[in-house]
C-alpha positions in Angstrom: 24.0 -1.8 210.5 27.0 -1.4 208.1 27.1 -3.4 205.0 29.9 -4.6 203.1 29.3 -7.0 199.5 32.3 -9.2 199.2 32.7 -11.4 196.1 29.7 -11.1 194.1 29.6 -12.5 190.9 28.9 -15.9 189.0 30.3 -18.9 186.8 29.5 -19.8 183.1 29.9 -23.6 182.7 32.5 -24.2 179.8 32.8 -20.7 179.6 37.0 -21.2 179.3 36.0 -23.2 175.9 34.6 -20.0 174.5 36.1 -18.2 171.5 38.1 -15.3 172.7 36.0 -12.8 170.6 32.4 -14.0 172.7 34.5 -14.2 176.1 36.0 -10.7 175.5 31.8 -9.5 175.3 30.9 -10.9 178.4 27.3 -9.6 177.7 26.0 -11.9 180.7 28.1 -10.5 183.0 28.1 -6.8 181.9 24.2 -6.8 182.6 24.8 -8.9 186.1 27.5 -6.6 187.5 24.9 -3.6 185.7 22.0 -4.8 188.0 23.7 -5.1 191.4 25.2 -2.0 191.2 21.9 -0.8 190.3 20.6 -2.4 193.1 23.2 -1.3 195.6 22.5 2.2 194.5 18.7 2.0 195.6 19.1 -0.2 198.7 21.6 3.0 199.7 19.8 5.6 198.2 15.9 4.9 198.5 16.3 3.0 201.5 18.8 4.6 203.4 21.2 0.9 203.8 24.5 2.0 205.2 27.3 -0.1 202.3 30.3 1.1 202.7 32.2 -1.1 200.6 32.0 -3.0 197.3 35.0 -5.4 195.8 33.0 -7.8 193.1 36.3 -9.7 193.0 38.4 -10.5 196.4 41.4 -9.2 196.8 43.0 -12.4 197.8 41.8 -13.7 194.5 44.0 -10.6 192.7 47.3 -11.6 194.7 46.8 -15.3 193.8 46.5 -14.3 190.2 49.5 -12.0 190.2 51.7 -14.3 192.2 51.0 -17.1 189.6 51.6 -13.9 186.6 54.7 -13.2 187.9 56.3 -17.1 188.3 55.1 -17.4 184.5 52.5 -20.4 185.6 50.3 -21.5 183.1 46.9 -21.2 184.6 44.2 -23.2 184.1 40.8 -22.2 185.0 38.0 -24.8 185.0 33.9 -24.1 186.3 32.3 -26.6 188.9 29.4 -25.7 191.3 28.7 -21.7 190.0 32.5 -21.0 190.3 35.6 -20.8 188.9 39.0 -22.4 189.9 42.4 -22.2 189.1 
């Protein structure tokens, strides 16, 4: 069986009410995104799990975000239920 992890990640609540200097050391996250590429790594290499691809953000996402960029829309982003909307 071939494995693909789409979209892994999670939400701070009022995380867009931080002060740029604490948001820019996303410590939380650092260590999150640290472990499941940790993990990945040992479910591929001490277990023999076939991944074959890995995208903690989706690529959808990335357009949306661009598209929005480039027509200079303010974009607001709120948390509700372990994710984050624009």
């Amino acid at each position: 069986m071939v494995f693909s992890v789409t979209e892994n990640g999670f939400a701070v609540k009022d995380e867009n009410s931080l002060p740029m200097k604490d948001a820019l050391f996303d410590h939380d996250r650092i260590q999150y995104f640290r472990g499941t590429t940790n993990a990945l790594l040992s479910a591929v290499v001490e277990d023999g799990v076939d991944i074959r691809a890995y995208f903690p953000w989706s690529m959808s996402l990335l357009i949306d975000v661009q598209v929005l960029i480039q027509r200079h829309v303010q974009v607001s982003w709120t948390t509700s239920s372990g994710r984050t909307d624009m």
